[in-house]
Each structure stands twice: as structure tokens, then as C-alpha cells.
VEXTOR-180088 format. One record per residue (C-alpha): x, y, z; residue number from 1; residue in three letters. Coordinates in nm, 2 decimals, m for minus. Layout:
N
+--------+--------+--------+-----+------+
|   east |  north |     up |  nr | rest |
+--------+--------+--------+-----+------+
|      X |      Y |      Z | NUM |  ALA |
...
+--------+--------+--------+-----+------+
This chain:
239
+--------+--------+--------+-----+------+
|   east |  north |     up |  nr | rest |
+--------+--------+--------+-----+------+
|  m6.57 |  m6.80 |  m3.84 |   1 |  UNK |
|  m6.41 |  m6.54 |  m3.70 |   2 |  UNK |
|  m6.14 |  m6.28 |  m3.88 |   3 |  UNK |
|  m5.91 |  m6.04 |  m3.77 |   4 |  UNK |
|  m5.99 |  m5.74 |  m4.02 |   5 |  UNK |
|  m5.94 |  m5.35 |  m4.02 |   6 |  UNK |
|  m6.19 |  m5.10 |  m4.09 |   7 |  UNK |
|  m6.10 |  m5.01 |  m4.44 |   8 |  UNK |
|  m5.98 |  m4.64 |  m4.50 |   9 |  UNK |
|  m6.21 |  m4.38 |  m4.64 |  10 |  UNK |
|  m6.12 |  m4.27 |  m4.97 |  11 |  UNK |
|  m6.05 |  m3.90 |  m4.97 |  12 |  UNK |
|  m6.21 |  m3.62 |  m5.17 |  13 |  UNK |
|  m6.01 |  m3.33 |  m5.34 |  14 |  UNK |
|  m6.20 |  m3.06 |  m5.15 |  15 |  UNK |
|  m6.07 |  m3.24 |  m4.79 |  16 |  UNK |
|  m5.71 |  m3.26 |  m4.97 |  17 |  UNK |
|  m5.75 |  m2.92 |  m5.04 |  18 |  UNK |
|  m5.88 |  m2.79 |  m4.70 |  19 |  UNK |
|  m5.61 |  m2.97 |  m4.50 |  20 |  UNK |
|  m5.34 |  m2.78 |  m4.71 |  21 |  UNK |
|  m5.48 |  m2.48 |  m4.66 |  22 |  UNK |
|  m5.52 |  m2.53 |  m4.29 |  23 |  UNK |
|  m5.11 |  m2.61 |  m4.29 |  24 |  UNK |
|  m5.05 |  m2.31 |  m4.49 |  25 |  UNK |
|  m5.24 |  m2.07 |  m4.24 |  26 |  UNK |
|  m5.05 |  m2.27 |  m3.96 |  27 |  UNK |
|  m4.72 |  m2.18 |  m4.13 |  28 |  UNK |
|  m4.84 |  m1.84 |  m4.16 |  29 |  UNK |
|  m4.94 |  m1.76 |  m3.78 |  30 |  UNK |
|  m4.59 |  m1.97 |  m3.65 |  31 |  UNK |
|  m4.41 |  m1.74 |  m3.88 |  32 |  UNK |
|  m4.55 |  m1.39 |  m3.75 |  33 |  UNK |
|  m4.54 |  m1.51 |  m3.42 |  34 |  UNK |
|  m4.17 |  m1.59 |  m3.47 |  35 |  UNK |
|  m4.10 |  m1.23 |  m3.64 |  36 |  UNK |
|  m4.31 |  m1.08 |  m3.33 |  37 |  UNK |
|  m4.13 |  m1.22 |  m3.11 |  38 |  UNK |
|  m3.79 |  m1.11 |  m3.29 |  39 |  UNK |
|  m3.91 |  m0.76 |  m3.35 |  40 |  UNK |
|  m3.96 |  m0.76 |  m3.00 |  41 |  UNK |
|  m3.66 |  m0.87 |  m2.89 |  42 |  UNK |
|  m3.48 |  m0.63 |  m3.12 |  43 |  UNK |
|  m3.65 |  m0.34 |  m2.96 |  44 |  UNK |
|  m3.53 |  m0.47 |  m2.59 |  45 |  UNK |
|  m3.16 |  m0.53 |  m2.74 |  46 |  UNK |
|  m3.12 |  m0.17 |  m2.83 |  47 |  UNK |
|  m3.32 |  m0.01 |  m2.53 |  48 |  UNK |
|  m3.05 |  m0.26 |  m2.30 |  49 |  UNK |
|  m2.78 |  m0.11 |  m2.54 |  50 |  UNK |
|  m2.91 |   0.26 |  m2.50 |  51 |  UNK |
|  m2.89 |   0.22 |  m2.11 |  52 |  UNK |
|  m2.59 |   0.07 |  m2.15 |  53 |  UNK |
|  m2.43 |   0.31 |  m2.32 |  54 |  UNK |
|  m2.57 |   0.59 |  m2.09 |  55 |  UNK |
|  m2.47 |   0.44 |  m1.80 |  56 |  UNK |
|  m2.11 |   0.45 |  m1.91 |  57 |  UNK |
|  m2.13 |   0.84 |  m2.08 |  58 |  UNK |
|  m2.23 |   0.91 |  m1.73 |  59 |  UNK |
|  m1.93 |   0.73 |  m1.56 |  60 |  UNK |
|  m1.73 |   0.87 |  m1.77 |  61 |  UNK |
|  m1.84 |   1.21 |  m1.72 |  62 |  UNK |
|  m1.85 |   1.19 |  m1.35 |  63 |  UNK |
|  m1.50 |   1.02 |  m1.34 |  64 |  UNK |
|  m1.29 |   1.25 |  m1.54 |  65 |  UNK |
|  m1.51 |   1.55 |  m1.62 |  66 |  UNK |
|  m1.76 |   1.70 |  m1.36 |  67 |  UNK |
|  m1.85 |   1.53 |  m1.06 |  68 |  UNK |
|  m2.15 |   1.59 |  m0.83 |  69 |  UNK |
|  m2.08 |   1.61 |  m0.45 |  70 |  UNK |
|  m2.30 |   1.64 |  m0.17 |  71 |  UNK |
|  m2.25 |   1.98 |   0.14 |  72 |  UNK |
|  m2.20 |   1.77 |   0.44 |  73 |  UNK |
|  m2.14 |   2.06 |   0.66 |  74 |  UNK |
|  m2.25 |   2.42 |   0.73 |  75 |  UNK |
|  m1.87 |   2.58 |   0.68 |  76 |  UNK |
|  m1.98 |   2.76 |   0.35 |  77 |  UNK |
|  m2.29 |   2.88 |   0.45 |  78 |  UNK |
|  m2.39 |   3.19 |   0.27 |  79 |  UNK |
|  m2.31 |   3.03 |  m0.03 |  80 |  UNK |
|  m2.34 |   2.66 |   0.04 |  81 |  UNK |
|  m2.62 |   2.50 |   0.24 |  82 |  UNK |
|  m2.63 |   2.14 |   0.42 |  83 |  UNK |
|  m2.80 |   1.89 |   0.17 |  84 |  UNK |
|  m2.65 |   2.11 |  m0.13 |  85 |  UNK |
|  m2.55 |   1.94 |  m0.46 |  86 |  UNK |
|  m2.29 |   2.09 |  m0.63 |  87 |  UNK |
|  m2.10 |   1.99 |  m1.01 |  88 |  UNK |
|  m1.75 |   2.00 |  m0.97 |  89 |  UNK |
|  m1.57 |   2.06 |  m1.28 |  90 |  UNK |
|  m1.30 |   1.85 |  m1.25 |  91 |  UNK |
|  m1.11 |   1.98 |  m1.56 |  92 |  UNK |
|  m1.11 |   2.33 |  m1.48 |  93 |  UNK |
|  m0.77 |   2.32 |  m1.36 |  94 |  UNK |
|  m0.63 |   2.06 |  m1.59 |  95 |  UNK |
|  m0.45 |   2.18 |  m1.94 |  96 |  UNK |
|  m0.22 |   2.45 |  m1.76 |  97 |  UNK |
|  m0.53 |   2.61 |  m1.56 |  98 |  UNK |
|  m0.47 |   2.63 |  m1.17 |  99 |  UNK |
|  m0.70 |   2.79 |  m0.88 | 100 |  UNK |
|  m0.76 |   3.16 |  m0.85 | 101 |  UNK |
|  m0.88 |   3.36 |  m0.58 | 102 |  UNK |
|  m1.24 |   3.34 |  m0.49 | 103 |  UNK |
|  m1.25 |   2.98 |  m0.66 | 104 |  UNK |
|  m1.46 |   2.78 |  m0.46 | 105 |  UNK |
|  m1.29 |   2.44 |  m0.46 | 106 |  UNK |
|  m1.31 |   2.05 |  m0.38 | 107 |  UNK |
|  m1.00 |   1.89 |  m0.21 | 108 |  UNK |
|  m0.87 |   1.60 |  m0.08 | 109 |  UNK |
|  m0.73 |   1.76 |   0.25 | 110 |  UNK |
|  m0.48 |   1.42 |   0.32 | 111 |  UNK |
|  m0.15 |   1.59 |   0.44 | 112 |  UNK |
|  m0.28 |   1.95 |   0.55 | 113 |  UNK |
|  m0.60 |   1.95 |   0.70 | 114 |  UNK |
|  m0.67 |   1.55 |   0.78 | 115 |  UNK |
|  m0.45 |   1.21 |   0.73 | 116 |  UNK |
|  m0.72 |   1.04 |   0.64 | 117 |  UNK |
|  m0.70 |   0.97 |   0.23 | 118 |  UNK |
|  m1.00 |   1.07 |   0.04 | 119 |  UNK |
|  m1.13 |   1.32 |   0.30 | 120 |  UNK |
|  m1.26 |   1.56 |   0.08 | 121 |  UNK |
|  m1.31 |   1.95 |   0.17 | 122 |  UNK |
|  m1.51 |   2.25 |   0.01 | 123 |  UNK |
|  m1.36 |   2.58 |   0.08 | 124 |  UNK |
|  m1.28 |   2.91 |  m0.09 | 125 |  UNK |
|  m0.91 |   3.00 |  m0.22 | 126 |  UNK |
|  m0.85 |   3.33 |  m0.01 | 127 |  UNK |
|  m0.48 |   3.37 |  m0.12 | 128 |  UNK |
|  m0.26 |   3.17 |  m0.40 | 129 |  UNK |
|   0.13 |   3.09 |  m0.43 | 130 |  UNK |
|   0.33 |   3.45 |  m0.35 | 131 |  UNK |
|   0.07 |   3.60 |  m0.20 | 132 |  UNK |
|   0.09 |   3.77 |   0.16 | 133 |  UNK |
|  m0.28 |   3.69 |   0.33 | 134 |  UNK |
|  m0.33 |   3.86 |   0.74 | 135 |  UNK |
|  m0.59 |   3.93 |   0.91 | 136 |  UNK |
|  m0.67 |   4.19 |   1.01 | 137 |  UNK |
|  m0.66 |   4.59 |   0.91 | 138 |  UNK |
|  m0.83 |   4.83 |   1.10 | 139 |  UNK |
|  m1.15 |   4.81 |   0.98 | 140 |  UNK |
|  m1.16 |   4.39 |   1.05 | 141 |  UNK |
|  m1.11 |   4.33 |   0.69 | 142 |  UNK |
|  m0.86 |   4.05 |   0.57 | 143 |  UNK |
|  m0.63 |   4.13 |   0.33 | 144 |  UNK |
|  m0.43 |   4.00 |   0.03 | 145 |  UNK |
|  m0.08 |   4.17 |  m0.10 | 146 |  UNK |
|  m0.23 |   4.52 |   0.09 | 147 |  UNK |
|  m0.58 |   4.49 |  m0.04 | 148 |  UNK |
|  m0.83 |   4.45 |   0.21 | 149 |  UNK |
|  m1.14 |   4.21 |   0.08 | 150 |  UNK |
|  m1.49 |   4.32 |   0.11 | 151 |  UNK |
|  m1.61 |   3.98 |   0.15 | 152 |  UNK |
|  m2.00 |   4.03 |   0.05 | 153 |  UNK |
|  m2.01 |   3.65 |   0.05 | 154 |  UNK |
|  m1.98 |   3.58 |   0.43 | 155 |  UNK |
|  m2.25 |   3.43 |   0.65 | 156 |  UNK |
|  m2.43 |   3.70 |   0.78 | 157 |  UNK |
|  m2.32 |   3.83 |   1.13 | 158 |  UNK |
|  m1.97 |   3.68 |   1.06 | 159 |  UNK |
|  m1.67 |   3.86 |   1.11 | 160 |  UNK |
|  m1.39 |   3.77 |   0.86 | 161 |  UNK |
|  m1.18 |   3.62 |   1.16 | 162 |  UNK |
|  m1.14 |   3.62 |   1.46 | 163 |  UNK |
|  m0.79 |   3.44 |   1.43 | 164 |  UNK |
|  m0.51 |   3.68 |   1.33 | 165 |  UNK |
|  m0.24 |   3.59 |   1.14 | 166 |  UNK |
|   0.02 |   3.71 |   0.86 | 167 |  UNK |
|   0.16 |   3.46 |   0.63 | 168 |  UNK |
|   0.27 |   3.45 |   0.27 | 169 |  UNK |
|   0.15 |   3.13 |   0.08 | 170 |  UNK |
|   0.40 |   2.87 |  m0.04 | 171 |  UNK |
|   0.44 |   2.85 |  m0.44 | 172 |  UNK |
|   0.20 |   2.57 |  m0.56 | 173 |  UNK |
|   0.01 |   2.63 |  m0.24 | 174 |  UNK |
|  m0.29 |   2.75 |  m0.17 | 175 |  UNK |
|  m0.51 |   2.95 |   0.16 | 176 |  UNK |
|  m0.83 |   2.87 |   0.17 | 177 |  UNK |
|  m1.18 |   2.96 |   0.37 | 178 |  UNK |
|  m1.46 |   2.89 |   0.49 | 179 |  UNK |
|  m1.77 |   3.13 |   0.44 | 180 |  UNK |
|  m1.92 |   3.05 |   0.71 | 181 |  UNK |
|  m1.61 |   3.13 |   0.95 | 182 |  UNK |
|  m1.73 |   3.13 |   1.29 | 183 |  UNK |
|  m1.82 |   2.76 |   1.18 | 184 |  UNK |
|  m1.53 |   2.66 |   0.94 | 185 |  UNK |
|  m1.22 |   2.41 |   1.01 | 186 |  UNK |
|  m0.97 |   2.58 |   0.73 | 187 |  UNK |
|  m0.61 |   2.71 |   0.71 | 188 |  UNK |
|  m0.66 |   2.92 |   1.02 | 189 |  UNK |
|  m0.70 |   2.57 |   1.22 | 190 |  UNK |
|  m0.39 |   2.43 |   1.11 | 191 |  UNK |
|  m0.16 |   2.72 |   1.10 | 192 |  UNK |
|   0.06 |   2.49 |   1.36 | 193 |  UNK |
|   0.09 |   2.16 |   1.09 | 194 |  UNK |
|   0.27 |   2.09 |   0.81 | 195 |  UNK |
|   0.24 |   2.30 |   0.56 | 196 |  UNK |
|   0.10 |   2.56 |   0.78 | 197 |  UNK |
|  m0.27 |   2.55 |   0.75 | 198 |  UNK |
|  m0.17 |   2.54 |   0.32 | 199 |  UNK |
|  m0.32 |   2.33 |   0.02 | 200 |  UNK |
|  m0.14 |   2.17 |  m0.22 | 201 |  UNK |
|  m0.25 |   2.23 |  m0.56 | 202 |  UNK |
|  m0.19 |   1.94 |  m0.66 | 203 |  UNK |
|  m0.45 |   1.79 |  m0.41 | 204 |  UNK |
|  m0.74 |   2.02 |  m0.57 | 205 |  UNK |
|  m1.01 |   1.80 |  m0.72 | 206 |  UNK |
|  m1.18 |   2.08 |  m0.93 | 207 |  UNK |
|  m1.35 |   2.40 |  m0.90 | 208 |  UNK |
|  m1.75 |   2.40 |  m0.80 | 209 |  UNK |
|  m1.93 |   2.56 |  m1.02 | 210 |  UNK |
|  m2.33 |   2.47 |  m1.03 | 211 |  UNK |
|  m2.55 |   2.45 |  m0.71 | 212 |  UNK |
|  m2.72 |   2.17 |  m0.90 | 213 |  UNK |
|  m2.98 |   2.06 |  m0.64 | 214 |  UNK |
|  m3.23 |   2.13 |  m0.44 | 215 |  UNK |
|  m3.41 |   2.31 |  m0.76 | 216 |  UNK |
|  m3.52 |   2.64 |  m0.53 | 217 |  UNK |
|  m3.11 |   2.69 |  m0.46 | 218 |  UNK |
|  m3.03 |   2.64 |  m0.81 | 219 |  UNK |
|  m2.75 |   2.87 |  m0.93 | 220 |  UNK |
|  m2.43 |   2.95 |  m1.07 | 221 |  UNK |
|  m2.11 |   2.98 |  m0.86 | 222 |  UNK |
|  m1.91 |   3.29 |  m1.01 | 223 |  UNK |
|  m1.57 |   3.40 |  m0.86 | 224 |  UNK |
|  m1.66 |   3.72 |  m0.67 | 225 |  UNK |
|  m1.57 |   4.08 |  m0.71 | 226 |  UNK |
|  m1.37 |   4.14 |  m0.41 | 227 |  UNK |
|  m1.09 |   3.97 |  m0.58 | 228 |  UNK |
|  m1.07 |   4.13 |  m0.89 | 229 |  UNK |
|  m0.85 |   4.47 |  m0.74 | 230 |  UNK |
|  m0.62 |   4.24 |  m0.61 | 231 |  UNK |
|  m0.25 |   4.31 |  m0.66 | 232 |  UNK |
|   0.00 |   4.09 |  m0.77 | 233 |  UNK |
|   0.25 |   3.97 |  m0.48 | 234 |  UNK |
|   0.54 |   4.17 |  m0.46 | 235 |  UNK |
|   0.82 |   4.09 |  m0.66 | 236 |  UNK |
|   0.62 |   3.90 |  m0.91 | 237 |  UNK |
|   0.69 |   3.92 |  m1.25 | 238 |  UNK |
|   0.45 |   3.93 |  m1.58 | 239 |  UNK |
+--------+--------+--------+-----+------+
């Protein structure tokens, strides 16, 4: 006759209880340090993302209201400034009552006096500052400021310090600036004829250049330069 039956079960021991717990506790075990790996881990790429973060914007912040780095498009500063040059722009320098002095090299936005394009920015060196009475040229080819004739160390070599005469006294809040390359520099001398007469507005000075910060062979400090130091104040001023 036949009968539907099961295999009966086989009656555990103790030891096989035993084993199979311990099997499920070293299971727990090795899912649990996996799972702590695996947050450790994730811990470590949170604060490296938040590190990089956080650099990221120091260095926005730096190059948006502190110093900015701009490339030398142009060879119009040569004998200071090459092509390809970096240089950090302290955008501050002039901030908190400062304001341009002779020799400064300086950034610009030239909209209005040298270009009418927006954001066309220049580098060029402050020859003379509100009062003063800049022409070119004494007897010996030097320009001068209030009287004071420049020796202008700085200048590309073979240069002559212009080959454009003129005779003008700077606005207040204006400024005359140079190239020191100046056989091959567009400055005030170019635009003696526009508005403003070939002047820039201080208020259109992005900051004063002060590092050559790149290439690493060309590295150096910008420092105003000693021709300026004996000059006079414009006549008539007061303090």
C-alpha cells in the first residue's frame, strides 16, 4: 500500500546548535566592520569634499575682493613686464583712503579714456597724479613732473622717454599714466585728443601690481621706483 510520508527530521545535537550560533555571531561581526569601514570611509571623503570646498571659495574670495592675478597680454611694459607675465594685483591697496602714487604700476579698466569697450583692462605706470604739471621734454629728453625731470632707469632699453611732446597738468582725481616700453605703448600720449585728455579716472583703478608671480625665473617684487621720490609737490598745493 502506498503512503505519502516525509523523511523525518534529524534530531540536533548541542555542539551543531552551538556551531550555527557562532557562525551567525561572526556574520554579525564581519557585516558590522564592513558597515563602520565603509562609514569611516565615507567620513574621510566628506571632509576632504568639504576642505576643497572650502578652499575653493577662500580663493574666490581672495581673488574677488583682495588680490587678483592677471595675465601681460602685451609688450607696452617691457622692461619691467614681459608677454606671458603673471602678476598679483592688490586690489585693496587703494581702498581705505589710499589712492595711486607716482611710479605705481597699475591695473585699469580703460572704459571712457583709453577704450569704450567695458572691462578692457590696462597695465601702465602712473607718471603724474591730480595737480601735477607732466611735459615732455627738457633739454636733456627727460620728462618731467612739477619741474623735476625723471630719470626713468625703468625704460625698455633703447627707449627714449617720448617722442610725443606735450605739457599738461592732470585733472584732480585723475591720473597720467605710461607705458615702459614707449616706443610700443598705447597710453595718455595716444589720447591726448579724447575726453579726458589722454587722463584716468581714479576711480576706474582696479589695484596696484605688486608680485611678478609667474614664470618662476621672472619672479619678483614690484617696488615704486626712485625717480619719483624728489618729486615736488604741484604748485599751489597745500600740506
Amino acid at each position: 500500500m502506498d503512503t505519502d510520508v516525509s523523511p523525518p527530521e534529524r534530531d540536533r545535537s548541542p555542539a551543531a546548535d552551538e556551531a550555527e550560533a557562532e557562525e551567525r555571531s561572526r556574520s554579525a561581526v564581519s557585516g558590522g566592520s564592513r558597515s563602520r569601514a565603509l562609514l569611516a570611509l565615507w567620513e574621510e571623503w566628506r571632509r576632504t569634499i568639504l576642505l576643497a570646498a572650502a578652499g575653493v571659495g577662500a580663493m574666490l574670495l581672495v581673488t574677488t575682493f583682495v588680490v587678483r592675478p592677471y595675465q601681460v597680454p602685451s609688450g607696452s611694459m617691457e622692461g619691467t613686464l614681459r608677454i606671458g607675465d603673471r602678476v598679483l594685483v592688490d586690489k585693496l591697496a587703494y581702498r581705505f583712503g589710499g589712492t595711486p602714487r607716482r611710479g605705481d604700476v597699475i591695473v585699469f579698466d580703460g572704459d571712457g579714456s583709453f577704450t569704450q569697450k567695458p572691462g578692457t583692462d590696462f597695465v601702465k605706470r602712473v607718471i603724474g597724479v591730480g595737480g601735477d604739471r607732466v611735459t615732455c621734454c627738457d633739454a636733456e629728453g627727460r620728462i618731467m613732473v612739477n619741474g623735476h625731470p625723471l630719470d626713468e632707469t625703468y625704460l625698455y632699453p633703447g627707449n627714449t622717454p617720448s617722442q610725443v611732446r606735450f605739457d599738461i597738468v592732470v585733472p584732480d582725481g585723475k591720473l597720467w599714466v605710461m607705458g615702459d616700453h614707449r616706443d610700443d605703448s598705447r597710453d595718455s600720449r595716444d589720447h591726448l585728443g579724447d575726453p579726458g585728455g589722454g587722463t584716468v579716472p581714479v576711480g576706474r583703478v582696479i589695484g596696484r601690481a605688486d608680485w611678478i608671480a609667474w614664470p618662476v625665473g621672472h619672479w619678483t617684487r614690484l617696488r615704486r621706483p626712485a625717480a619719483f621720490s624728489d618729486v615736488p609737490a604741484p604748485a599751489g598745493a597745500h600740506g
